[in-house]
Residue frames as a rotation matrix with the C-alpha (Angstrom) as fourth column:
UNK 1
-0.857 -0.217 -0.468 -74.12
0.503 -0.550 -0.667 -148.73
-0.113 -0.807 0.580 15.31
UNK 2
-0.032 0.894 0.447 -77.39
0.628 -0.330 0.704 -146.93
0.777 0.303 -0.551 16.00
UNK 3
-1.000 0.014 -0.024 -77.36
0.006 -0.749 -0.662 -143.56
-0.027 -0.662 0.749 17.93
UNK 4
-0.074 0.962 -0.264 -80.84
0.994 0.093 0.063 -142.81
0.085 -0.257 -0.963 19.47
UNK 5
0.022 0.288 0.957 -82.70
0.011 -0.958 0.288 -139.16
1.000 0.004 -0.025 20.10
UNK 6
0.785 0.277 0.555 -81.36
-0.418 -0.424 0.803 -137.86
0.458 -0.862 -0.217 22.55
UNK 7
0.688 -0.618 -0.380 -78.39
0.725 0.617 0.308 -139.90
0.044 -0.487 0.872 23.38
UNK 8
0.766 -0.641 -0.052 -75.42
-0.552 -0.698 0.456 -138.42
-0.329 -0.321 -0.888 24.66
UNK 9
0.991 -0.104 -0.079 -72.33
0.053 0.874 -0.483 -140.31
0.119 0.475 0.872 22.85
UNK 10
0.551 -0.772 -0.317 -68.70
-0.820 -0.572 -0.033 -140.00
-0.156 0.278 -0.948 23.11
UNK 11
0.938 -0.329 -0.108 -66.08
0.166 0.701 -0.693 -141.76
0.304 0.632 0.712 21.00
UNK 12
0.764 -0.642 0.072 -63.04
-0.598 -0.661 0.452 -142.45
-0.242 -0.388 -0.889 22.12
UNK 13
0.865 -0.372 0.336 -59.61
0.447 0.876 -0.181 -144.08
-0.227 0.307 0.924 20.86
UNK 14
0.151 -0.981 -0.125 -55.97
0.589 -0.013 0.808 -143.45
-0.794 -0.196 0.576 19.99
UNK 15
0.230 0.023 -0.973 -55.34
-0.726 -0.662 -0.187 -140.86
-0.649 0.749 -0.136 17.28
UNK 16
-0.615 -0.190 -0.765 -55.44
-0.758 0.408 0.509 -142.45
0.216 0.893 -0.395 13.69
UNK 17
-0.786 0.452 0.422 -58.22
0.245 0.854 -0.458 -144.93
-0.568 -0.257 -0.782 15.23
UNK 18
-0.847 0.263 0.462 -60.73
0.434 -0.161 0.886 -143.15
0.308 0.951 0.022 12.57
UNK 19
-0.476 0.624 -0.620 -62.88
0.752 -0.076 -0.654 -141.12
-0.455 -0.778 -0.433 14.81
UNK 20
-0.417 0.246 -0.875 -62.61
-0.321 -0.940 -0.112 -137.96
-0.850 0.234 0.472 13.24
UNK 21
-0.930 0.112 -0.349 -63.67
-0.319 0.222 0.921 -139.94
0.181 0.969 -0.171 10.02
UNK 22
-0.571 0.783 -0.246 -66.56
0.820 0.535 -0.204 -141.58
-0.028 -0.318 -0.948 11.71
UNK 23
0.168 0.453 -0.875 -67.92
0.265 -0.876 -0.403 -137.89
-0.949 -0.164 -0.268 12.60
UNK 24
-0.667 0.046 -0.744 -67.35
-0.347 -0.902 0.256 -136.75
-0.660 0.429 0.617 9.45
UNK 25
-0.828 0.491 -0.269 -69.31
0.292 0.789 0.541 -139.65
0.478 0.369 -0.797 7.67
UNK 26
-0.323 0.765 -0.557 -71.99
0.814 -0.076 -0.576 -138.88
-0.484 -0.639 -0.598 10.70
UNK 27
0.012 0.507 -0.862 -72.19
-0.140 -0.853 -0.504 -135.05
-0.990 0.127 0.061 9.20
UNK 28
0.716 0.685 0.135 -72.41
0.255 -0.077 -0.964 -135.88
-0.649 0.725 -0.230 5.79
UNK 29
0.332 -0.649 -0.685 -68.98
-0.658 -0.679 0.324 -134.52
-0.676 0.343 -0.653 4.50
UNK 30
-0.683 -0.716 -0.143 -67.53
-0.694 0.576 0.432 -137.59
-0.227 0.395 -0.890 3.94
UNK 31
0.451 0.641 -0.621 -69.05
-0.836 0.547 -0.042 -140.81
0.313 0.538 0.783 2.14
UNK 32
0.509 -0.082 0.857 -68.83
-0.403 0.857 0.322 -144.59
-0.760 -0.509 0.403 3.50
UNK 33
-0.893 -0.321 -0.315 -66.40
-0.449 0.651 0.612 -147.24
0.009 0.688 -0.725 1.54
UNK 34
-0.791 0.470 -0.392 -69.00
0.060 0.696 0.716 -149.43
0.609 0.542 -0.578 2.32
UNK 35
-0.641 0.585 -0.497 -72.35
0.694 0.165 -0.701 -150.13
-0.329 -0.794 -0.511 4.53
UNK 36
-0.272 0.838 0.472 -75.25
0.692 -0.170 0.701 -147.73
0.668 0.518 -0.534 4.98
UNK 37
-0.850 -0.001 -0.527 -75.75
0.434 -0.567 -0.700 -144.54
-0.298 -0.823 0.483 6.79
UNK 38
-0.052 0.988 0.146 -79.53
0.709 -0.066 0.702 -143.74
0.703 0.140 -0.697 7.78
UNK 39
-0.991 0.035 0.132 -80.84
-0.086 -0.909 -0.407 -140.35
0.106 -0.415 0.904 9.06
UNK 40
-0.428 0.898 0.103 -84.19
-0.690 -0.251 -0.679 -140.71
-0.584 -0.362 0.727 10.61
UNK 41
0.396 0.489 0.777 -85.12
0.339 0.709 -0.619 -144.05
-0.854 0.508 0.115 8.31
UNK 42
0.874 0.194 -0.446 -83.74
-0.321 -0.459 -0.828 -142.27
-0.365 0.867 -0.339 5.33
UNK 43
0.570 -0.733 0.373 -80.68
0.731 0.659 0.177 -143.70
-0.375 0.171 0.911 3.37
UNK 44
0.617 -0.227 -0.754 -78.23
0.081 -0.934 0.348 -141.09
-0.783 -0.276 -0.558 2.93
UNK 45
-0.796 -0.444 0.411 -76.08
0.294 0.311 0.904 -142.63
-0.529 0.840 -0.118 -0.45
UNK 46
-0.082 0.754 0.652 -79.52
0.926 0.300 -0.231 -141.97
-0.370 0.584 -0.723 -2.11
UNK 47
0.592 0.335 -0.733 -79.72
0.395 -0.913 -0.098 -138.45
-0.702 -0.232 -0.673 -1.53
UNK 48
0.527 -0.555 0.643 -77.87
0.524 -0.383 -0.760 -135.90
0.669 0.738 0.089 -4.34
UNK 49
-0.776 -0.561 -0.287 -74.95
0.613 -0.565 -0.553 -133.38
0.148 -0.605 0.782 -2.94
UNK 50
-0.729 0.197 0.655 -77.78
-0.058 -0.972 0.227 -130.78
0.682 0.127 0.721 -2.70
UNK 51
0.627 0.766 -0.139 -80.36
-0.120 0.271 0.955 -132.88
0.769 -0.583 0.262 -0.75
UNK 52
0.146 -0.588 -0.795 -76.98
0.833 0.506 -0.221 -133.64
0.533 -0.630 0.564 1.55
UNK 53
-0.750 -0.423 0.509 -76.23
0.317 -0.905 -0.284 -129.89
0.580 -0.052 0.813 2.10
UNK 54
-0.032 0.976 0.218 -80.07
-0.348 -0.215 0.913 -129.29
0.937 -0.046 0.346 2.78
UNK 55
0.706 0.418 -0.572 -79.86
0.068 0.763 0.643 -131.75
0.705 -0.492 0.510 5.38
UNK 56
-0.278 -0.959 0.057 -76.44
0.841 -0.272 -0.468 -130.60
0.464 -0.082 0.882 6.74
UNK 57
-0.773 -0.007 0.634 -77.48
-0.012 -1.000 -0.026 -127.22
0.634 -0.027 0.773 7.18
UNK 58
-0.154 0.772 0.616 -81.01
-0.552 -0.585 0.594 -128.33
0.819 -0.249 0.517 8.76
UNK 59
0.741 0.545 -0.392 -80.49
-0.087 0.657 0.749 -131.14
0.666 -0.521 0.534 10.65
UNK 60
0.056 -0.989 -0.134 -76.49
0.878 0.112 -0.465 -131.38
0.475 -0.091 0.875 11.80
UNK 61
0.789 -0.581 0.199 -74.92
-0.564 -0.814 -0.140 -128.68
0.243 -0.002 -0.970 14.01
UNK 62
0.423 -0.876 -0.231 -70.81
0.636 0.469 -0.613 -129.00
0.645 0.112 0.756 13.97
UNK 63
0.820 -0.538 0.196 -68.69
-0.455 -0.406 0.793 -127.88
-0.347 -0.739 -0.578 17.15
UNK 64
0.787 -0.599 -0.146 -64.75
0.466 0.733 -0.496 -128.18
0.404 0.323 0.856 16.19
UNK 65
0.275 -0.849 -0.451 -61.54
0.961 0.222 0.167 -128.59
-0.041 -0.479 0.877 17.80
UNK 66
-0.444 -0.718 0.536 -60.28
0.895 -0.335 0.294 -125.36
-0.031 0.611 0.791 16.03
UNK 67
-0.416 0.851 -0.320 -63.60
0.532 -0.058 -0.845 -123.73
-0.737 -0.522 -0.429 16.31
UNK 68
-0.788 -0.186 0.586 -63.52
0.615 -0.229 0.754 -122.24
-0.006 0.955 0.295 12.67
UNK 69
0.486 0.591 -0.645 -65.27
0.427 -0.804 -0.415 -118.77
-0.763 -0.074 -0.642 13.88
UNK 70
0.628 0.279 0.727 -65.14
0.739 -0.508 -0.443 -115.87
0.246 0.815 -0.525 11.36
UNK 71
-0.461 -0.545 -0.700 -62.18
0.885 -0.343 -0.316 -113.66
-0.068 -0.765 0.641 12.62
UNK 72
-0.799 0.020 0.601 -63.76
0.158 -0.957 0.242 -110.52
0.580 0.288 0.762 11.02
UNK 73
-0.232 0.936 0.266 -66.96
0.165 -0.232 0.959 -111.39
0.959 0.267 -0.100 12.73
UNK 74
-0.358 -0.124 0.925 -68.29
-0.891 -0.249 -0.378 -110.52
0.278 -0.960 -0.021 16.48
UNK 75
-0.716 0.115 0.689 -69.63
-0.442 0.689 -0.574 -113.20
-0.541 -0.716 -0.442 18.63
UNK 76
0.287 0.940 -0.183 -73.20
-0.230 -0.117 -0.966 -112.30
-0.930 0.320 0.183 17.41
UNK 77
0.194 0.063 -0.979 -71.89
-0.883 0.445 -0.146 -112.68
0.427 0.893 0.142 13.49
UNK 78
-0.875 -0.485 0.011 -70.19
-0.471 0.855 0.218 -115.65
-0.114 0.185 -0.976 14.23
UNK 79
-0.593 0.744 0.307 -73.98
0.380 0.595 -0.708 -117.20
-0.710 -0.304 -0.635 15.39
UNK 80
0.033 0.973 -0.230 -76.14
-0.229 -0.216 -0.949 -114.97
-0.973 0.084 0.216 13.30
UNK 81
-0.390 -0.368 -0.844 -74.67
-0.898 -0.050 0.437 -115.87
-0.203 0.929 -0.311 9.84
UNK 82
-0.975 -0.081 0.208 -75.63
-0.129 0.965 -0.230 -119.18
-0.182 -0.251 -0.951 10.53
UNK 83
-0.349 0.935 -0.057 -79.06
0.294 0.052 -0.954 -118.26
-0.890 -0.350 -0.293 10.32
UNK 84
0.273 0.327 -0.905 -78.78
-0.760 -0.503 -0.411 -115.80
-0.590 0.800 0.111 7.38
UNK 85
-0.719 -0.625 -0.305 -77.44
-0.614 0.365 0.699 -118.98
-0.325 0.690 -0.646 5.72
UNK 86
-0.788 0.604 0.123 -80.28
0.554 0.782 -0.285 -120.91
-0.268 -0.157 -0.951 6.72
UNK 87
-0.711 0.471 0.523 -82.64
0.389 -0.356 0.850 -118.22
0.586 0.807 0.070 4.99
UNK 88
-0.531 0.210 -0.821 -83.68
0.811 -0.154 -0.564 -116.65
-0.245 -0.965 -0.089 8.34
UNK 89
0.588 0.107 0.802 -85.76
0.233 -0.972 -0.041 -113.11
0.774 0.211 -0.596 8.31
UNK 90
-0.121 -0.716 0.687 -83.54
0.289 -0.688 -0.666 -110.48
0.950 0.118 0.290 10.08
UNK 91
0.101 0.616 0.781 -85.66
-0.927 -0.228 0.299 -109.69
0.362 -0.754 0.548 13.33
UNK 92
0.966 0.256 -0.044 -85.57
-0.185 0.796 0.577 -113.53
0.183 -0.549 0.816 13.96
UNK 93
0.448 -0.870 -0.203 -82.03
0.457 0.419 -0.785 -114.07
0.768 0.259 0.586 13.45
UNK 94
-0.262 -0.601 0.755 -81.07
-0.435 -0.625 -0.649 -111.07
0.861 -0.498 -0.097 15.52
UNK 95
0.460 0.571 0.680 -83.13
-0.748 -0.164 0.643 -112.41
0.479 -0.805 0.351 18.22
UNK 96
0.950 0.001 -0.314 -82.22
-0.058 0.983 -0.173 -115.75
0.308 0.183 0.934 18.13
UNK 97
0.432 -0.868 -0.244 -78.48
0.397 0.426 -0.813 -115.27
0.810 0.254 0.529 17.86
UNK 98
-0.371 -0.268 0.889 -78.70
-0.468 -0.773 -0.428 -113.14
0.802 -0.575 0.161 21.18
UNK 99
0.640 0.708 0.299 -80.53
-0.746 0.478 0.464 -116.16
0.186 -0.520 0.834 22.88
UNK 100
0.882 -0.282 -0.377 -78.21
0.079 0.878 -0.472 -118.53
0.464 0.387 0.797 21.83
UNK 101
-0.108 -0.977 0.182 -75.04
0.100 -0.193 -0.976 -116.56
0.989 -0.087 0.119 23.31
UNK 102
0.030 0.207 0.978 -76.94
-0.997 -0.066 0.045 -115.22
0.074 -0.976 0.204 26.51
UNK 103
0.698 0.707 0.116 -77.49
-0.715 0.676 0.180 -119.50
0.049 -0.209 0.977 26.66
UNK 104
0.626 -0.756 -0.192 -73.98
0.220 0.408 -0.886 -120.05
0.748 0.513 0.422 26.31
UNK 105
0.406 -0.460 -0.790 -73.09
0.746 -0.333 0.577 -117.61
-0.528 -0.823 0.208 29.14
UNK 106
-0.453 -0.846 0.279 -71.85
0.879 -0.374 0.294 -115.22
-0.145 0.379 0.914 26.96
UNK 107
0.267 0.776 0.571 -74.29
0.940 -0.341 0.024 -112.62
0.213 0.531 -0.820 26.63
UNK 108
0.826 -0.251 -0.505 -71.98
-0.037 -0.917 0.396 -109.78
-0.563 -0.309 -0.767 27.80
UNK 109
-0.413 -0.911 -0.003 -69.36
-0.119 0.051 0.992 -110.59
-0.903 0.410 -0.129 25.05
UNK 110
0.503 0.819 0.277 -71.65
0.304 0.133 -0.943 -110.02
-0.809 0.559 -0.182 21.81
UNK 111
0.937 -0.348 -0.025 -69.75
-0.241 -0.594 -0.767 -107.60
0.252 0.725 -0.641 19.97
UNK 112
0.162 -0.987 0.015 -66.16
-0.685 -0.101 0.722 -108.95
-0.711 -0.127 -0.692 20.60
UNK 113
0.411 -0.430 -0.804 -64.22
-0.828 0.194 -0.527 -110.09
0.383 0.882 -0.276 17.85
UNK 114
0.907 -0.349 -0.234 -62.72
0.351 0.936 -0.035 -114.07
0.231 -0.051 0.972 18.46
UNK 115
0.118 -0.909 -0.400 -59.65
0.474 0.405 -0.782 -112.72
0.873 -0.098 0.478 18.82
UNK 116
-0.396 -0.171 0.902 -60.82
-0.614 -0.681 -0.399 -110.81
0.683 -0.712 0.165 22.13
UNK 117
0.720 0.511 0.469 -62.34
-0.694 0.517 0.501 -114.08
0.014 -0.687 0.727 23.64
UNK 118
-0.016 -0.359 0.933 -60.75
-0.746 0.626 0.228 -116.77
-0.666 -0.692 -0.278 25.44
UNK 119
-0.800 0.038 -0.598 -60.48
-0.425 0.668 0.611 -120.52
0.423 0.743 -0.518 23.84
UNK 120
-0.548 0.819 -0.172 -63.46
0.672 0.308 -0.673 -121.18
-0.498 -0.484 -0.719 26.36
UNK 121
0.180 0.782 -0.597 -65.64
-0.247 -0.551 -0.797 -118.33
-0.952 0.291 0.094 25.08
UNK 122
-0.253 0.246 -0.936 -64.94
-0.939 -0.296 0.176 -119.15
-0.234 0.923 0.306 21.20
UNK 123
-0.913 0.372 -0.167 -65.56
0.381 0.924 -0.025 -123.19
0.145 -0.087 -0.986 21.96
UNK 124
-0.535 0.760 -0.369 -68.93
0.292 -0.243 -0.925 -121.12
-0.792 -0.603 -0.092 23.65
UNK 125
-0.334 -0.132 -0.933 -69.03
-0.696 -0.633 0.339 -119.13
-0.636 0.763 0.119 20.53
UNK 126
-0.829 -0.033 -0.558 -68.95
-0.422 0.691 0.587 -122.31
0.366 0.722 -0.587 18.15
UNK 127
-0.856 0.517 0.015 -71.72
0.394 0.671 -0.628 -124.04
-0.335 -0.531 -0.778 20.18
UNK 128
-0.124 0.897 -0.425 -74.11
0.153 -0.406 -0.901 -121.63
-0.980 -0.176 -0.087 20.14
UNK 129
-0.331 -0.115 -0.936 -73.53
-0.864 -0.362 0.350 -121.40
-0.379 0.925 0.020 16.32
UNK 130
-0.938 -0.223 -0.265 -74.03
-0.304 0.896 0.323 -124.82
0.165 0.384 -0.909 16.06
UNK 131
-0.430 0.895 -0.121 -77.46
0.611 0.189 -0.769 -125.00
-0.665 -0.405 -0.628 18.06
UNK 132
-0.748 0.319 -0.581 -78.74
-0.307 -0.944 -0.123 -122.11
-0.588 0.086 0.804 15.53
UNK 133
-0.336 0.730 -0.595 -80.75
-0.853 0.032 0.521 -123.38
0.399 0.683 0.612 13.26
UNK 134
0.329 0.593 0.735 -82.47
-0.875 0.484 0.001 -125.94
-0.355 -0.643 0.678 16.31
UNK 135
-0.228 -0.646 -0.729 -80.35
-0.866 0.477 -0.152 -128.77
0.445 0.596 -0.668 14.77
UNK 136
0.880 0.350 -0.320 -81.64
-0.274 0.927 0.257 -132.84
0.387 -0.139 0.912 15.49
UNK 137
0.582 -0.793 -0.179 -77.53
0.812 0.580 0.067 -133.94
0.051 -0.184 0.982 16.07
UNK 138
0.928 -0.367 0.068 -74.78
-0.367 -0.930 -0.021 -132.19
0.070 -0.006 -0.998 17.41
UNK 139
0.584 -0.787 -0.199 -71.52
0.726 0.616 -0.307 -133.35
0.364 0.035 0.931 16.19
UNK 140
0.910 -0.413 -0.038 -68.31
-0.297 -0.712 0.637 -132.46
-0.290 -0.568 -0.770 18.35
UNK 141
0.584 -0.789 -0.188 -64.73
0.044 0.263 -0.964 -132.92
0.810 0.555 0.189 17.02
UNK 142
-0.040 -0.687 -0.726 -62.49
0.984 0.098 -0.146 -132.26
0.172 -0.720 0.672 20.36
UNK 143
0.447 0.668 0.596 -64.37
0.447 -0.743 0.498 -129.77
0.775 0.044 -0.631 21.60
UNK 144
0.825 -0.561 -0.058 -61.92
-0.208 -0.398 0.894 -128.89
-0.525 -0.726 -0.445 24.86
UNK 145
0.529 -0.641 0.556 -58.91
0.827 0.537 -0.167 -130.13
-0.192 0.548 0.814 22.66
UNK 146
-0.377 -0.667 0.643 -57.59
0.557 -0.718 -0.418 -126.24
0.740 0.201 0.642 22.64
UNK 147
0.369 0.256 0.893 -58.65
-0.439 -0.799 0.410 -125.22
0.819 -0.544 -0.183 25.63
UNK 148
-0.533 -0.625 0.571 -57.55
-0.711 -0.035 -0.702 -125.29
0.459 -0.780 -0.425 29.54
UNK 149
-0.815 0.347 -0.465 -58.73
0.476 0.858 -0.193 -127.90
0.332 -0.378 -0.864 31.78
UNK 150
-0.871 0.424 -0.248 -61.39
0.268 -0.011 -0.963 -125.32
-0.411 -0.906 -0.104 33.42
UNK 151
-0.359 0.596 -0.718 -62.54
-0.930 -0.299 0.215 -123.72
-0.087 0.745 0.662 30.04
UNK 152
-0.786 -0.276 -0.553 -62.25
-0.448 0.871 0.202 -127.46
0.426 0.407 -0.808 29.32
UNK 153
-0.840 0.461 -0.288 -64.71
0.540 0.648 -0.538 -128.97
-0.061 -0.607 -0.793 32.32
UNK 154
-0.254 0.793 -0.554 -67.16
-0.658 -0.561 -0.502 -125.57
-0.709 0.237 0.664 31.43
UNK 155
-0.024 0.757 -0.653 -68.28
-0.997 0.031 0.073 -127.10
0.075 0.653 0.754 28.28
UNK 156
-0.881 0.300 -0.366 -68.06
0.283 0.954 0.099 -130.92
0.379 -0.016 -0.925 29.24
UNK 157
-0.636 0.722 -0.272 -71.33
0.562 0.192 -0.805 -129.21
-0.529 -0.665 -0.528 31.51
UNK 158
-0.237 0.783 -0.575 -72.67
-0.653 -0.567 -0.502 -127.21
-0.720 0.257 0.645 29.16
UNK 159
-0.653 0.321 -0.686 -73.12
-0.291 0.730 0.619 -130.83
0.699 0.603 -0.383 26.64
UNK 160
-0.835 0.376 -0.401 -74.62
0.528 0.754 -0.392 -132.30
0.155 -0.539 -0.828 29.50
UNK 161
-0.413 0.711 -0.569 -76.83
0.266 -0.504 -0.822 -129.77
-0.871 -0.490 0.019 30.01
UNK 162
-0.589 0.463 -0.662 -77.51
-0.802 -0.232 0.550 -129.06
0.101 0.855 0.508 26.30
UNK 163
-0.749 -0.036 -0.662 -78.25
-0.151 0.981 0.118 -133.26
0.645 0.188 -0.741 26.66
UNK 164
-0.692 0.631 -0.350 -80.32
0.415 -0.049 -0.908 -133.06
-0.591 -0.774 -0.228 29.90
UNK 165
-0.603 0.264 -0.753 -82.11
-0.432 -0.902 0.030 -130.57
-0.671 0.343 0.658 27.54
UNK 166
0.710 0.581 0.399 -83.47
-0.069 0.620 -0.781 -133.53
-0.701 0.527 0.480 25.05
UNK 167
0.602 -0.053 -0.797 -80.62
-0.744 -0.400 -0.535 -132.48
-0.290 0.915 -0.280 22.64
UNK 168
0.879 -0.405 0.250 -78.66
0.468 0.830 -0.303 -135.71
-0.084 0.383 0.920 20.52
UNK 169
0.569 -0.778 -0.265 -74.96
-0.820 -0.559 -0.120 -134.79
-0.055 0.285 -0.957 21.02
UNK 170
0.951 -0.297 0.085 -71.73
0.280 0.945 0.168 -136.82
-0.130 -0.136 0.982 19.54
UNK 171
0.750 -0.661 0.012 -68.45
-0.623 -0.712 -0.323 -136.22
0.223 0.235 -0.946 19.99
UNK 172
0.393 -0.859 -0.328 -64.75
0.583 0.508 -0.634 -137.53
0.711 0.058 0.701 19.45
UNK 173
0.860 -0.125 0.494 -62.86
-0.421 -0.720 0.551 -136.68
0.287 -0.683 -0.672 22.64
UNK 174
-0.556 -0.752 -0.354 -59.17
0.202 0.291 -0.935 -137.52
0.806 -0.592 -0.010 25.14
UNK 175
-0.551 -0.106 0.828 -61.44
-0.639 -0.584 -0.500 -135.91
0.537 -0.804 0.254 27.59
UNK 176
-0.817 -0.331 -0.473 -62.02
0.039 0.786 -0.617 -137.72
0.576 -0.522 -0.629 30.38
UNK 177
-0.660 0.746 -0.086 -64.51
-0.103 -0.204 -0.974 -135.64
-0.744 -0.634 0.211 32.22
UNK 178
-0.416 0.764 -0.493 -66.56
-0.868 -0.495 -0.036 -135.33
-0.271 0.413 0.869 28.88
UNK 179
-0.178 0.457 -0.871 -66.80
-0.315 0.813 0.491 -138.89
0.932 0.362 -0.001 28.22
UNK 180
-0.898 0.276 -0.342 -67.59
0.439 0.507 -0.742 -139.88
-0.032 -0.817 -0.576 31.83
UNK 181
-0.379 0.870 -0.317 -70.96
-0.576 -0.490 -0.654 -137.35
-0.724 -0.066 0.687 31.04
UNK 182
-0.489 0.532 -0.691 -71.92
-0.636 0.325 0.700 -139.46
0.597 0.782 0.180 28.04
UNK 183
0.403 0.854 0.328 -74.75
-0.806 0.501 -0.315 -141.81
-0.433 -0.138 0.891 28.38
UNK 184
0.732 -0.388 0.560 -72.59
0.573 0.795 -0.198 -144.47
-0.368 0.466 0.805 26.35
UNK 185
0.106 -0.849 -0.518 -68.88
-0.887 -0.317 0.337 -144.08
-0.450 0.423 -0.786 25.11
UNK 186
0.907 -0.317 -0.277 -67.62
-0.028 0.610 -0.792 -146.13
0.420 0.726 0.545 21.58
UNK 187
0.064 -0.993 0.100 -64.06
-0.269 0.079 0.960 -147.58
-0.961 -0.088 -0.262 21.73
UNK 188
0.994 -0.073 0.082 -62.22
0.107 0.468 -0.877 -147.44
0.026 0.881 0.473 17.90
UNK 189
0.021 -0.990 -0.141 -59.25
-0.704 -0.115 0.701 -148.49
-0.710 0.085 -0.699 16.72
UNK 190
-0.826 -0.554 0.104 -57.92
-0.029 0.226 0.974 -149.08
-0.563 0.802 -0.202 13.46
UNK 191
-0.816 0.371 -0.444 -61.13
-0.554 -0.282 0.783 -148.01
0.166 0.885 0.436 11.86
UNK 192
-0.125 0.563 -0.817 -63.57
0.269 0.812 0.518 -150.28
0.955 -0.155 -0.253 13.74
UNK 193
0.585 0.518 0.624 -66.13
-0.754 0.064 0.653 -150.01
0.298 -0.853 0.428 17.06
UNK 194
-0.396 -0.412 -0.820 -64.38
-0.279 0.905 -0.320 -152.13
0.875 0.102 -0.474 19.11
UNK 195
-0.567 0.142 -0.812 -66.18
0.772 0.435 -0.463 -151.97
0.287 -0.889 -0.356 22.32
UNK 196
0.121 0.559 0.820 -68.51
0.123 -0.828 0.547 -149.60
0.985 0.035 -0.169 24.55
UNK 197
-0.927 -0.266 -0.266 -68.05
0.213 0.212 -0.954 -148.51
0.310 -0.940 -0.140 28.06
């Protein structure tokens, strides 16, 4: 399988068909039984856990199902931590993480706490966290997968439009509208590509 810059991707298949494993293999978490997973020409088995992390942190943003935001934090933490992880100065981060939400649609919901936002706004929330540090690949886990069908059909258009944008996005979906926006959809089952629509 070879994903191009820029492609828009979505995987789809029957639960237990090893998607979510595929994505996590894609971000680095997880390690192949076998084969060979290249990042930009680079072999990725070669690398140490610290050169993986490095690479994780600079190259990878992650958008999940669940959206693992910070409850203590506001919108803005949820996005600007992201930065202060990435060794950001202060002045850029703030700036940044206030771009990133206003670019989300959210830019009147800074200071609210996850548990004062919708499952659309904290799916919004996770994105824009995920774009922070200008990430090469955006992996998605069932990104509408806890939300309503309209929150749901908002962010199938805000991928496309991240995508229209230049940006490499993959993601494991049921949704229908979001994989009809991909540029190419995988079929797996039982741990194996079996096809592409």
């Amino acid at each position: 399988m070879t994903i191009m810059d820029g492609e828009f991707v979505a995987i789809v298949g029957p639960s237990g068909s090893g998607k979510s494993t595929l994505l996590h293999i894609l971000g680095l978490m997880d390690a192949p039984t076998s084969g060979e997973l290249l990042l930009h020409g680079r072999a990725i088995s070669r690398l140490g856990d610290g050169e993986r992390t490095t690479l994780r942190l600079r190259e990878i943003g992650f958008v999940f199902q669940m959206f693992n935001l910070l409850p203590t934090l506001t919108a803005f933490g949820n996005v600007e931590i992201a930065l202060r992880l990435a060794g950001m100065p202060g002045p850029f981060r703030r700036g940044k993480a206030k771009e990133l939400l206003e670019k989300v649609g959210l830019g009147n919901r800074l200071s609210h706490l996850p548990r004062e936002l919708s499952g659309g706004e904290r799916q919004r929330v996770a994105i824009a966290r995920a774009l922070a540090n200008s990430p090469k690949l955006i992996l998605a886990d069932e990104p509408t997968g806890n939300i309503d069908s309209v929150a749901g059909l908002a962010i199938a258009e805000l991928f496309h439009a991240l995508n229209r944008d230049g940006q490499t996005i993959i993601l494991v979906t049921h949704n229908q509208e979001i994989a009809e926006r991909a540029g190419r959809t995988l079929l797996m089952r039982d741990g194996q590509i079996t096809g592409t629509l």
